[in-house]
N, C-alpha and C positions, 0 to 999 in steps of 0.2 A: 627130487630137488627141494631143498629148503626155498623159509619164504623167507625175505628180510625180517630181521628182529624186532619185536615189537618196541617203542616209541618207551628210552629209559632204562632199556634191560642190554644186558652184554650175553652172547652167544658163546657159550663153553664148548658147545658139541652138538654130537647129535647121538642117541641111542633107540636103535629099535625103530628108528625113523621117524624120532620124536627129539624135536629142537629142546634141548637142555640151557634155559635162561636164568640170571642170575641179575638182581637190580642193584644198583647201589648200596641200600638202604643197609644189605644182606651183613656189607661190613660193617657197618654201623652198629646192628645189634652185634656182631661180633665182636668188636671192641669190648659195647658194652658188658657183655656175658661173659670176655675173660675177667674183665676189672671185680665182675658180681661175685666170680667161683673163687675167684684167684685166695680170697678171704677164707674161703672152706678149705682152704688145700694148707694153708697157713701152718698147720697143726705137723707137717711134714718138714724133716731136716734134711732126706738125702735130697731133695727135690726142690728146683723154685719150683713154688707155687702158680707163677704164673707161664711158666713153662706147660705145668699139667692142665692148669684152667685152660691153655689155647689147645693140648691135646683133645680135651673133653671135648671144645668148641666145635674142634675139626670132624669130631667122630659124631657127632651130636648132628651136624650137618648131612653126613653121611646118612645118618639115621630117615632126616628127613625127605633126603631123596630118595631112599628105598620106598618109604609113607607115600609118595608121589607115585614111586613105577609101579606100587600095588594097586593106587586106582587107573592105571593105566592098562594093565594087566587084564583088570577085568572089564572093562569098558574096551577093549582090545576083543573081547570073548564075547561083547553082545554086536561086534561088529560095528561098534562106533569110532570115529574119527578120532584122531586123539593129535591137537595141533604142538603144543610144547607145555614142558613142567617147567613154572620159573622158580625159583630160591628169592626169598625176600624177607623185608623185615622183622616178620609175623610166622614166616615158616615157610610153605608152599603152596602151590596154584597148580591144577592141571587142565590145563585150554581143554575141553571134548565137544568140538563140532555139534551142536541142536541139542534138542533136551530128550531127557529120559521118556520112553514110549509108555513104559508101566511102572506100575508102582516098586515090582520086585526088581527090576533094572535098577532104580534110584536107589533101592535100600542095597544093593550086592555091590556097585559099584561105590556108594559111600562107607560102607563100612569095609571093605576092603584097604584103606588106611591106617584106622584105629587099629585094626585086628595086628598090620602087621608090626607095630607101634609095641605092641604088647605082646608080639611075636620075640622080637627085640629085645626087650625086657628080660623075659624069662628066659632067653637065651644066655646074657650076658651074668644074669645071677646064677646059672646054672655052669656058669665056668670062673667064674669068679674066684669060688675056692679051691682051683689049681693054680689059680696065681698069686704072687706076692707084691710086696712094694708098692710103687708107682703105678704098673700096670694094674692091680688089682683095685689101686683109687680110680682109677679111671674107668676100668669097667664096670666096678661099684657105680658110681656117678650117672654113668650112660643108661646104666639097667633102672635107676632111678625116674632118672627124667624119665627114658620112654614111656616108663607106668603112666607115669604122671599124663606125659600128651596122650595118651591111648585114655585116661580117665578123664582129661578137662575137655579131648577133642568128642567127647559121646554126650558130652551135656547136651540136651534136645533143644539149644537153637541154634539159628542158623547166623552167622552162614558156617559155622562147626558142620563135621560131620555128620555129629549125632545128631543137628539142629535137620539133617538131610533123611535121614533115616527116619526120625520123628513124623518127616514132613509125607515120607512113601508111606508110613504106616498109617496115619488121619486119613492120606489120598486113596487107600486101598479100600480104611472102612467106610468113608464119604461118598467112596467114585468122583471126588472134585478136588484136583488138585492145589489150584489156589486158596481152599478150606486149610491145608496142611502147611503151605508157603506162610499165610498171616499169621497162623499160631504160633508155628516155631520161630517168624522175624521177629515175634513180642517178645518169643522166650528169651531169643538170645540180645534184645536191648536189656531185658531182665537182665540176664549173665555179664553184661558191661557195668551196671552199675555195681555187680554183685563184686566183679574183681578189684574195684575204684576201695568199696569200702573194707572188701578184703585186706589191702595192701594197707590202709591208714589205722588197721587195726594189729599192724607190727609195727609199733615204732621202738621196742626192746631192740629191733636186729642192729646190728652194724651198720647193715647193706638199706637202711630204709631210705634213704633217699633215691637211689637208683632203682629200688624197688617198685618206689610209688611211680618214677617214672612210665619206668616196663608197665606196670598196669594201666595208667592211663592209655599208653599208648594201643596197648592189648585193648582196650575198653574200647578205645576209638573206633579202631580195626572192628570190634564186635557190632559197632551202633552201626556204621557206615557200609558191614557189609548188610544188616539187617533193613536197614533203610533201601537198599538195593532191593533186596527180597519183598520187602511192600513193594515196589514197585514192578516188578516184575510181578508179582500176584495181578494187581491191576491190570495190568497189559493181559496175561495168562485169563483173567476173566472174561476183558473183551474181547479177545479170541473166539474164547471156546463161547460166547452168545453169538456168534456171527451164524446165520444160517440161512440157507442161499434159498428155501422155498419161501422161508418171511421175509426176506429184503428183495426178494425178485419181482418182479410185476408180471402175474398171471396174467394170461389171456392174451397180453403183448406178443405185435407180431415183432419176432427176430431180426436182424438188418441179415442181406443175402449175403451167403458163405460163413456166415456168424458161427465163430466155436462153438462145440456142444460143452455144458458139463452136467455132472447130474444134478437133479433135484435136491438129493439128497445129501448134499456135500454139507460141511459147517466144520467148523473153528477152521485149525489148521490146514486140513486135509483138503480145506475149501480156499484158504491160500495159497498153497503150492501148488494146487489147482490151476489157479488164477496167473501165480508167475512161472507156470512152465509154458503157460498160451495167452500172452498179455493180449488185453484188448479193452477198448472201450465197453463194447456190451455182450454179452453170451446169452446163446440159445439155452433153456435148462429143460432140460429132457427129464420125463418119465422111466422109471427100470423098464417099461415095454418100448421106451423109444418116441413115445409122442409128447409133441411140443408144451410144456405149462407153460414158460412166459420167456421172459427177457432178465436177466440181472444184468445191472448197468456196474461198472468200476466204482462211478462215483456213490451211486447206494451205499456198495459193501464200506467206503472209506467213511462215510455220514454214519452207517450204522456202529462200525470201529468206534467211529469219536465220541456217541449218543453212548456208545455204551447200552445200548437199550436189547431184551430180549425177547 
């Protein structure tokens, strides 16, 4: 059973037992992108132009729901939850239930987009020159762009793909994940200011007003999802410092009947712990079974907020 649609998105469907959402915004850039192409297409007489720009538009979407059902696919294959892919102003989003367990999950699961991005691509250039006319501008166009998202979506920041991939790769050679998270959310404020100056650096085109817009707005998207990723490193830090034999109180007697957990629990592991058997305070047990101490709830919430290791 579906859940209700999240708060601004409209519910297309469902596929594969994944809610297919689509926001407002989605039209919007749509307008915008026939009005941008409509100008390249110009050069054509059997065809409006703006006919073919909304063709491109449509296929161009298409594109990016498959980009979507390929990190689904494989987030599907490590057994992760996969809640809905929404369509919005920027391109797409796939909801997957908790985070990546290891590094190679993160890197399979995000690049699985780009790859099929440029799957795409070479597809469309590869049949190209059996078509003519109209159809052949348009799949021209298609095989174009996807290069292009398959080339800007691997830049290594985040929140991009390749800003994800980047970020398994520092996590694998570090063993610390939030080392890979803060690199790649600089890289990709990097990459927002990178697009801002890009775009003010065509003003030969036609299209540079709307141009600059798309990039700002692209910039925005870039800073705001990176700004998320610092913050989520934060949080991801004091996680993984939580550790249940140094926030626990040795030697403390237990309250009767009090949960066991182990000793040895910490970051997350030591969470879920915790909220699969809520309690005020837990007995923490030895690997042979005997008592060290007491860890209280509110410890581990004081030690959360201290942030301390």
């Amino acid at each position: 059973m579906s859940s209700p649609p999240q708060p601004g998105t409209w519910r297309l469907g469902r596929l594969a037992g994944v809610d297919l959402l689509i926001r407002p915004s989605l039209l919007i850039m749509g307008v915008a992108l026939v009005v941008l192409f409509a100008s390249r297409f110009e050069d054509r007489t059997d065809s409006n132009p703006y006919v073919l720009a909304t063709a491109f538009v449509l296929a161009l979407y298409v594109s990016v729901l498959i980009h979507e059902l390929a990190h689904v696919a494989v987030a599907r294959g490590f057994r992760m939850r996969v809640h809905s892919v929404t369509l919005h102003l920027f391109g797409g989003e796939t909801l997957i239930e908790g985070e990546s367990r290891t590094p190679w999950q993160e890197l399979s699961v995000s690049i699985a987009g780009p790859l099929s991005s440029l799957a795409i691509g070479l597809a469309c250039f590869a049949v190209e020159p059996a078509l003519d006319g109209t159809s052949a501008d348009v799949v021209r166009a298609v095989a174009q762009v996807n290069i292009l998202v398959a080339i800007f979506n691997m830049l290594p920041g985040l929140p991009l793909d390749g800003g994800r991939v980047f970020r398994a790769i520092i996590w694998q050679v570090t063993g610390r994940e939030e080392v890979g998270i803060r690199i790649a959310a600089w890289l990709g404020r990097l990459t927002a200011v990178a697009v801002v100056v890009y775009a003010f650096t065509r003003t030969d085109e036609p299209t540079f007003g709307i141009d600059v817009v798309i990039a700002v707005l692209i910039a925005w998207f870039l800073w705001q999802g990176a700004g998320d990723a610092l913050s989520h490193a934060g949080r991801s830090a004091r996680i993984n410092s939580l550790d249940a034999r140094s926030i626990g109180f040795p030697g403390a007697t237990p309250p009767p009947n009090a949960e066991q957990l182990s000793v040895d629990l910490h970051g997350a592991e030591l969470l879920k712990a915790m909220a699969a058997r809520p309690a005020e305070a837990y007995a923490l047990v030895e690997a042979d079974g005997t008592i060290y101490g007491v860890l209280t709830a509110r410890a581990v919430d004081e030690a959360y907020r201290a942030g301390r290791r």
